[in-house]
N, C-alpha and C positions, 0 to 999 in steps of 0.2 A: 504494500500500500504506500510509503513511502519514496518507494520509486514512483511512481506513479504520478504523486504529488510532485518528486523533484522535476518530473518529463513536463508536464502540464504549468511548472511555475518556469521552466527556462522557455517554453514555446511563448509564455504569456508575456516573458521579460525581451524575449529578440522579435515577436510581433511587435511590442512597445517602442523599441530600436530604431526599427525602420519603419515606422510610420511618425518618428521624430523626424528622423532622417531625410522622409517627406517634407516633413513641414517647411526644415531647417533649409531645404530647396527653393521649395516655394517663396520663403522669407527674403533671401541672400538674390533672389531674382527678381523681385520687385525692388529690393532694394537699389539692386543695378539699373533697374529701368526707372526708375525714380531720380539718379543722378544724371542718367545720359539725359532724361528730360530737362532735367533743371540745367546741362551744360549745353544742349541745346539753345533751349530758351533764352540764354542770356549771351548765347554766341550772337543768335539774333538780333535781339535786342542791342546789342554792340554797336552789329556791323549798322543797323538802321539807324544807331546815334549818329555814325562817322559819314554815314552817307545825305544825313540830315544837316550834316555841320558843312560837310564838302560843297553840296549843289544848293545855291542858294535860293531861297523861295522868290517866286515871280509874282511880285505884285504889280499892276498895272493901276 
């Protein structure tokens, strides 16, 4: 009986593992696309200052 339990507490401890291990994926990957976004965003926002400052507005 003790075997039994120890089969059933390591299957319950390496299913627990790697459905971490999921998560820990999913987290570490958002987090990546969360920074390309924001260096993205701010590449843009740059290049549209520098191109704001360069060609100057046509007021007639």
């Amino acid at each position: 009986m003790n075997r039994v339990v120890a089969v059933v507490t390591r299957g319950a401890l390496a299913s627990t593992v790697l459905m971490c291990t999921g998560c820990a994926v999913v987290a570490v990957t958002g987090a990546v696309v969360t920074v390309a976004a924001t260096v993205v965003s701010t590449g843009v926002k740059a290049t549209g200052a520098v191109i704001g400052a360069v060609i100057p507005d046509s007021k007639d």
